[in-house]
C-alpha positions in Angstrom: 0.0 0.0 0.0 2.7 2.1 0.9 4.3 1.6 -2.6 1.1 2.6 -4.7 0.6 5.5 -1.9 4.2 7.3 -2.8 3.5 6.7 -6.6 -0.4 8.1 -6.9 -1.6 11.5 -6.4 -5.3 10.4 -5.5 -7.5 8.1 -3.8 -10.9 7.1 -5.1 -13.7 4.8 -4.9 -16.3 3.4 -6.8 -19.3 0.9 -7.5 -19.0 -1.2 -11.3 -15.6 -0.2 -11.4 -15.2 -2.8 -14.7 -18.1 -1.2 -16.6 -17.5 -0.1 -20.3 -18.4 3.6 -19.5 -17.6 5.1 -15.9 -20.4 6.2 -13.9 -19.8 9.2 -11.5 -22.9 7.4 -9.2 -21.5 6.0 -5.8 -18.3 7.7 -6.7 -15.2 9.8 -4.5 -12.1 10.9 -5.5 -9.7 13.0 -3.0 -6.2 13.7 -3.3 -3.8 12.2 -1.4 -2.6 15.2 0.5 -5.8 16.1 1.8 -6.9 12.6 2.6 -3.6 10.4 3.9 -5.6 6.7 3.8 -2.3 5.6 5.6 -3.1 6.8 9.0 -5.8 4.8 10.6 -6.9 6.4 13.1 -9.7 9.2 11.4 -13.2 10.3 12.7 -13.3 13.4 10.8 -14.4 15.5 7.9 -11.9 15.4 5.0 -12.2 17.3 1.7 -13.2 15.5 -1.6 -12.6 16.4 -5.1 -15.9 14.9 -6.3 -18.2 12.6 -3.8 -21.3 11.0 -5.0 -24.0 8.9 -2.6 -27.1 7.6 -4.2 -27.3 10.7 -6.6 -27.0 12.7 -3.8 -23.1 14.7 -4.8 -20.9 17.6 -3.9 -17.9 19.2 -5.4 -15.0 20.4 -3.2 -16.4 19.7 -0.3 -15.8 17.7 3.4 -17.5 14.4 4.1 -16.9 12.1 6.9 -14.2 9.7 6.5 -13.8 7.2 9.4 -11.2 4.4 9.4 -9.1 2.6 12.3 -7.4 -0.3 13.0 -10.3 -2.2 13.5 -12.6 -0.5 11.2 -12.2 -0.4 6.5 -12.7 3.1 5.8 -15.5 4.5 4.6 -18.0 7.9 4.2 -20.9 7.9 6.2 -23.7 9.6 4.4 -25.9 10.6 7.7 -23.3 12.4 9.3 -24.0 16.0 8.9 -21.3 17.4 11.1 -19.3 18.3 7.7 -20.6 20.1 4.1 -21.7 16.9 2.3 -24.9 16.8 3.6 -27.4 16.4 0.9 -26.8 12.8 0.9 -29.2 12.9 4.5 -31.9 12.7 2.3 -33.0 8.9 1.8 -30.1 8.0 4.4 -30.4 4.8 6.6 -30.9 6.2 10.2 -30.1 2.9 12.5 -27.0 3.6 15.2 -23.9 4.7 13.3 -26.1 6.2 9.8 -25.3 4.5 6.6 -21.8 3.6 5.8 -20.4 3.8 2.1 -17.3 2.5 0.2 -16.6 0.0 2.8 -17.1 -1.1 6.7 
């Protein structure tokens, strides 16, 4: 991991990721400088280039991205403690909201 980390410039995830046509739908891409997916140890908001939940999407913007030792990262699209909020809409509510891209 380490190896592709030094050698990419972004970190992005998708649904269908073999498709013949990419689909920007259940979609993020941030850049590794503002998102460091090599410390595991996040609870926060941290800024996207492009994140897309159900439809729901925002450009330049925060989102939750949680991840630990014990936990594969992920967004979680009913937290609305940071700017990507519009994916609330439609979001599972049960303890600890609706995880996405992994968990």
């Amino acid at each position: 991991m380490m190896a592709t980390a030094n050698n990419s410039t972004h970190v992005r995830a998708t649904c269908n990721l073999h498709s013949e046509k990419r689909n920007y739908r259940d979609y993020l891409r941030a850049k590794l400088s503002e998102l460091n997916v090599m410390d595991f140890n996040y609870t926060e908001c941290k800024k996207f280039e492009f994140v897309s939940v159900r439809g729901y999407n925002c450009s330049n913007c925060t989102a939750l991205f949680d991840q630990s030792d014990y936990m594969h990262a992920h967004t979680d699209s009913y937290w609305y403690k940071c700017q990507f909020t519009s994916a609330l809409a439609g979001a599972v509510k049960r303890p600890g909201g609706e995880d996405n891209f992994g968990h």
